[in-house]
N, C-alpha and C positions, 0 to 999 in steps of 0.2 A: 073905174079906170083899168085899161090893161095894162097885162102884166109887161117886163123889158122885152121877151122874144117879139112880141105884136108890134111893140116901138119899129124894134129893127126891121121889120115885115112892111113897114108903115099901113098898121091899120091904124083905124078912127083911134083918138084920145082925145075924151071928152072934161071937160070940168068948169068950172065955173069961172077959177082964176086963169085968164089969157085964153086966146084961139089960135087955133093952128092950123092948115092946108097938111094933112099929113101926106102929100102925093110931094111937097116941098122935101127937097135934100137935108133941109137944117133941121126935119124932124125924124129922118129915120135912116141916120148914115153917123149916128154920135158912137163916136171909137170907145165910150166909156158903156156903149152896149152893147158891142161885139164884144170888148174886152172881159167886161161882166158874161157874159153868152158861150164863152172859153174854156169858165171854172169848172161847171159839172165835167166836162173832161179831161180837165189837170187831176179834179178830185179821182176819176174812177180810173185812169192811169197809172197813177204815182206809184212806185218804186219804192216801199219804205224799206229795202235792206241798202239806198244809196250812200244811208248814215252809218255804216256796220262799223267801219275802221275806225271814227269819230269816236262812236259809241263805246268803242273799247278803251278809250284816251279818257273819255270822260267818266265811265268807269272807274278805273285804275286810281284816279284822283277822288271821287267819289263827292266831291263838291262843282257846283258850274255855277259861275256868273254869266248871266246871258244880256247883252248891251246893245245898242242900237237906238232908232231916232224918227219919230212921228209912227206912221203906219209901219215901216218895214221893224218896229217893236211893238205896240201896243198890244195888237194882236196875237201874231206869231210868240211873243215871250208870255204873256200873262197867259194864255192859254195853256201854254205847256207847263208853268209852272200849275195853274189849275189841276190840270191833269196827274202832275206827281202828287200835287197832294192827295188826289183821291187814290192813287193807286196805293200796291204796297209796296214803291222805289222807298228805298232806303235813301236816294239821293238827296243831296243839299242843295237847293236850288233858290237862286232871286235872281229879279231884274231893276234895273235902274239904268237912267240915262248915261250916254258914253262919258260926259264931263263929271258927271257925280262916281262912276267906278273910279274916275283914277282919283280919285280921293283915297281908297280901301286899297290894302295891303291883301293883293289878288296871286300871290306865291304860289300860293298851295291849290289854287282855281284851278280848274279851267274853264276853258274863255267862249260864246260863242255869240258871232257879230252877225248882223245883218245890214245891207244897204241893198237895194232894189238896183240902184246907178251903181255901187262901187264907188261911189265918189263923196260921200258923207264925209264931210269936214271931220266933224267932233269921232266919228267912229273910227276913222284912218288915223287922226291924235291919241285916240288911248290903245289900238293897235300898235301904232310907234312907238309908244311911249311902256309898253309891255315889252316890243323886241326892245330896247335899248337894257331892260333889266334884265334879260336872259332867261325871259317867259318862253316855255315851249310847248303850250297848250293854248293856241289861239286859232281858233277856229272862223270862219267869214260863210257868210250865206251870202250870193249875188245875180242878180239877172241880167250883168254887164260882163263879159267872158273878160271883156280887157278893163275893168277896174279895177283902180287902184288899190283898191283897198285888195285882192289877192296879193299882194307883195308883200303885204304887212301879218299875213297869216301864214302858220305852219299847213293848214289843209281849206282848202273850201272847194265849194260846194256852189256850182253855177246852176241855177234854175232853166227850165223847157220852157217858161209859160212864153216868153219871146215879148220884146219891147213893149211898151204901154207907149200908145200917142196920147191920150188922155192924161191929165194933171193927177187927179185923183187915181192913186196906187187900188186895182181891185184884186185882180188873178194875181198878182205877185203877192199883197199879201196870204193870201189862202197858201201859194204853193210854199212860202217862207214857213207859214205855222206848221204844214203838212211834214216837210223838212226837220223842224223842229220836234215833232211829234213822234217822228220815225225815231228818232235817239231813243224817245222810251221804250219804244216797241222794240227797238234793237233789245233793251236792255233787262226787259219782262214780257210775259208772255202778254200778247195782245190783239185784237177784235180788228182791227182795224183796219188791215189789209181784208181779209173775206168780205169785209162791210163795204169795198168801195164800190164797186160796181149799183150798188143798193144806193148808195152815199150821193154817185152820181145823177144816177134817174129821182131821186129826192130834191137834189139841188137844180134840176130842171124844172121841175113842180113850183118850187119858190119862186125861183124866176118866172115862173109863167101866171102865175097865181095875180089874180083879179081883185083889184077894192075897189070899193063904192068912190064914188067921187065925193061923199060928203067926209069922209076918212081924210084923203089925197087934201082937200079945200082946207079943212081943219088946220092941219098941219101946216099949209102954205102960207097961211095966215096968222100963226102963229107968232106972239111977241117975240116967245124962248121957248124952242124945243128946249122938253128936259131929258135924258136917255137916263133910267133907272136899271141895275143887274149887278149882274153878280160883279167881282174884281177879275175877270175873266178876259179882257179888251174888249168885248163883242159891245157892249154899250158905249163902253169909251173910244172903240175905234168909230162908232157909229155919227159920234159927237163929234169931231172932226170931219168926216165923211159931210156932214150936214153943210161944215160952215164951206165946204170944197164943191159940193153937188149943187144944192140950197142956194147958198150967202145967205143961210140963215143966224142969230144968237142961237147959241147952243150949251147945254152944260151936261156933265155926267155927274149923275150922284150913285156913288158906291154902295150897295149893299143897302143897306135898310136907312141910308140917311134920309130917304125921304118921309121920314118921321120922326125927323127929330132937330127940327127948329128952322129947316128950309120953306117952310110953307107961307114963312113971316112977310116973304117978298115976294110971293109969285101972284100974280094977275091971272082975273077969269079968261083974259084972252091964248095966256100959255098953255102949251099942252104938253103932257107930261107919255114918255112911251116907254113902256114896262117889260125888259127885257126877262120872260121866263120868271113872273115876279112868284114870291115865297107866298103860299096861299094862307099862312099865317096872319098875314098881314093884308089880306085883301079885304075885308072887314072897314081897320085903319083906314087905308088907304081911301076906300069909298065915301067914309062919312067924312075925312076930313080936305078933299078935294074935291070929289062931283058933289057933294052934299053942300058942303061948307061954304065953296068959293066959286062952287059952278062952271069947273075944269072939265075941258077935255081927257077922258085918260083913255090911253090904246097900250093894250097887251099883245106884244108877240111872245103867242106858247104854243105847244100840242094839244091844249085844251080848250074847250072855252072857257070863259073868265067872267065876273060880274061884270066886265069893262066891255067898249070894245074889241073884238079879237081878233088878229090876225092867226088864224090856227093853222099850223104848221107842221110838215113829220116828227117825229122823233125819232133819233137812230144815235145809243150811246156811240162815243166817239168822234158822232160829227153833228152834233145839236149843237155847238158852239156855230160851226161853219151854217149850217141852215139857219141860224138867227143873223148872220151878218147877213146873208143873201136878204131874207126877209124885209131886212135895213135897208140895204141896196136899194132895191124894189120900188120901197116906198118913197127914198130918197131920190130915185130918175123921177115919178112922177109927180112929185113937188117941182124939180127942177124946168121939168116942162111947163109946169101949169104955172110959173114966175118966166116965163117966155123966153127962157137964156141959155146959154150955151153953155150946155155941162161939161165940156169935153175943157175948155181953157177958162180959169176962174182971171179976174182984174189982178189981182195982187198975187197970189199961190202962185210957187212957180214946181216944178216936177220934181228937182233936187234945193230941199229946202237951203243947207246952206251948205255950199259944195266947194271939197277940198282945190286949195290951190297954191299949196305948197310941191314941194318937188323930191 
């Protein structure tokens, strides 16, 4: 199968499940592949001193809660906190959904939100509900110059990447984490800016990168994708991504759950895809799923794998972001090969539940 540039080129895309006339509009005009097609130049772009003034608020408090809702969190927060943890930030760093922060006595925080629209119900509510107590560390991420949700922030931060027609959030998530990311880089020395241009021509590579159509089949046909990885978003944004690109079942199992009592229910037709898996466990994993129960297992790493592999660059800093591409990737050519239009899912709608108060 080719990779999403060839999509949007309309070359041939071959597979077993559905046929297609790729010279047709409905196969190579899908805005969720020009908008994926975007990212390697949001990535080698970016601006990370955009965060400097932020970075010194968040700083000064030395604690952040960072809140927000489906994609414009998943990713962009677990990621960054990832990243504090490996670095040596001294920072205090979680994330949780906007309705679960305002449970927590967030005084001494500060605050940093995201919504792609600016218009996230639950996130503009614990924004609100932060100015009424006399919070002055609330920070907002947006791709909506005129959301709402800037009114309800001391500082934000509107993103370049420009509208998404597609359902599914791609470039805004990345440039949301990049965002996010910049905060640490403000706040220690860090790799990340010299890497992007590197970052960029890498994240072209993923997207343009080629799998077998018996990979692509596998997966389409699939009872339940399973997305396995770190607690990073990249596998748990990727599980969402599925049931949006797909309308596939989909689950994410964290860290090393997939050995330890998930196996009770899964069927030889599920197939299970290994986010940069611990090679500890690859042993495990072999004898008690391809061995066992006669599963599919596909690894995205920079290496090869006993598994399937989707092998891919490595570049500290942005191996999170090349594994979401890589998800991407594989995720349009499922969507194709299920003969549907990726760009608008039946149910999903772009702003899941969008503020409409005043």
């Amino acid at each position: 199968m080719q990779g999403v540039r060839a999509l949007l080129q309309a070359h041939p895309i071959c597979g077993t499940i559905g046929t297609m006339n790729p010279m047709e509009a409905k196969y190579n005009s899908f805005a969720i592949v020009r908008e994926m097609l975007e990212t390697p130049e949001i990535i080698g772009r970016f601006d990370f001193k955009r965060t400097a003034s932020i970075a010194q608020h968040i700083k000064q408090a030395g604690k952040l809660c960072i809140a927000g809702e489906g994609s414009s969190r998943i990713f962009p927060a677990k990621n960054f906190v990832d990243c504090a943890r490996r670095s040596s930030s001294s920072l205090n760093v979680f994330t949780e959904g906007s309705r679960q922060c305002m449970d927590y006595d967030l005084s001494a925080w500060a605050v940093m939100t995201s919504s792609n629209s600016g218009q996230t119900a639950e996130t503009i509510d614990f924004l609100a509900n932060l100015q009424k107590q006399g919070h002055q560390q609330r920070f907002a991420v947006t791709a909506n110059p005129k959301g709402k949700i800037i009114e309800f922030a001391n500082e934000s931060v509107v993103l370049t990447c420009g509208k998404e027609d597609a359902v599914a959030a791609t470039k805004s998530v990345v440039e949301q984490a990049l965002v996010y990311q910049s905060v640490l880089c403000n706040l220690e020395e860090c790799d990340c800016p010299k890497d992007a241009k590197l970052a960029e021509e890498f994240a072209y590579q993923v997207l343009d990168a080629e799998y077998g159509s018996s990979v692509i089949d596998a997966l389409a046909q699939a009872g339940t994708i399973y997305w396995a990885g770190r607690n990073n978003g990249v596998a748990e944004e990727l599980t969402l991504k599925t049931c949006e690109i797909a309308r596939q079942k989909s689950t994410f199992l964290e860290g090393t759950i997939l050995l330890h009592g998930v196996e009770e229910t899964m069927l030889s037709k599920d197939v299970i895809v290994l986010i940069d898996p611990f090679e500890a466990e690859w042993p495990r994993i072999q004898q008690r799923y391809v061995e066992a129960l006669n599963m599919r297992v596909i690894a995205v790493a920079p290496q090869q794998t006993p598994f399937e592999t989707v092998v891919i660059p490595a570049l500290p800093c942005y191996d999170p972001y090349l594994q979401l591409l890589a998800g991407w990737n594989l995720l349009v050519q499922v969507g194709i090969a299920h003969n549907l239009n990726i760009d608008k899912p039946k149910r999903a709608r772009k702003v899941g539940n969008e503020y409409t108060g005043t």
